[in-house]
N, C-alpha and C positions, 0 to 999 in steps of 0.2 A: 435660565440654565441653557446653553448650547449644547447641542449636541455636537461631536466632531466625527468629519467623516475621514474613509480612508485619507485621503490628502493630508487633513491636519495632523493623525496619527504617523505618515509618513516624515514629516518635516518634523514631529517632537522625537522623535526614533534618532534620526540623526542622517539617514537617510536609507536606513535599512528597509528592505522591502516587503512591506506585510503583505501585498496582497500577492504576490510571489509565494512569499513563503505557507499563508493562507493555500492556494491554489496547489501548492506542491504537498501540504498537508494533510488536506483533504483526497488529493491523487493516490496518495500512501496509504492514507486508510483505508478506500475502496479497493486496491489494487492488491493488499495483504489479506484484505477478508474471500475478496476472488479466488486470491492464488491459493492459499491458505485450504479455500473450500475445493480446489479442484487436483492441487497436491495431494488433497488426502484419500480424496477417493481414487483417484489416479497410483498412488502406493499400496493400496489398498486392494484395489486390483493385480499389480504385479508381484503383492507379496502372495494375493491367496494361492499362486502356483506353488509352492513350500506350503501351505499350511494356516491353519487358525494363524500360530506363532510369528511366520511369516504377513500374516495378511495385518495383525496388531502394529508392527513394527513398522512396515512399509507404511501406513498409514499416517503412524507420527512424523516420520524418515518425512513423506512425501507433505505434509502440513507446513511442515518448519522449512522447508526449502521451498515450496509456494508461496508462502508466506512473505520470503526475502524479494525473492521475484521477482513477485505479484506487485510487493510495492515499490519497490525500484520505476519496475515499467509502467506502473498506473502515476508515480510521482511527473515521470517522463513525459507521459500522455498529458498529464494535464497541463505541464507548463507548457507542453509545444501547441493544446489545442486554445491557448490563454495569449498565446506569443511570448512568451517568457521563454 
């Protein structure tokens, strides 16, 4: 049994780029659970000037928009700190 590494996985792909896509992958997902964790306390903070009502909404408001971000720029990060 061989095992195959990136390289052979690249060449049966067709030439699409797994470890690219791997690296931008993984960027996303740390970069969404970042943003995500720092949107919400961050909305959360600016809603409690209104109120509980306020401080619930800004929370979610600030989660889901962290969330986009977060991983936008952690996908960013990683390809640029990968050379991609």
């Amino acid at each position: 049994m061989q095992t195959l590494n990136m390289d052979d996985l690249q060449q049966v792909s067709g030439g699409f780029n797994l470890s690219r896509s791997a690296v931008s992958g993984a960027g996303r997902w740390v970069g969404a659970g970042a943003g995500a964790f720092a949107g919400g306390f961050t909305g959360m903070a600016l809603g409690a000037i209104a109120g509980p009502g306020g401080m619930a909404a800004g929370g979610a408001i600030g989660a889901n928009v962290g969330r986009v971000l977060g991983g936008r720029l952690g996908s960013f990060v990683a390809r640029r700190s990968f050379g991609y």
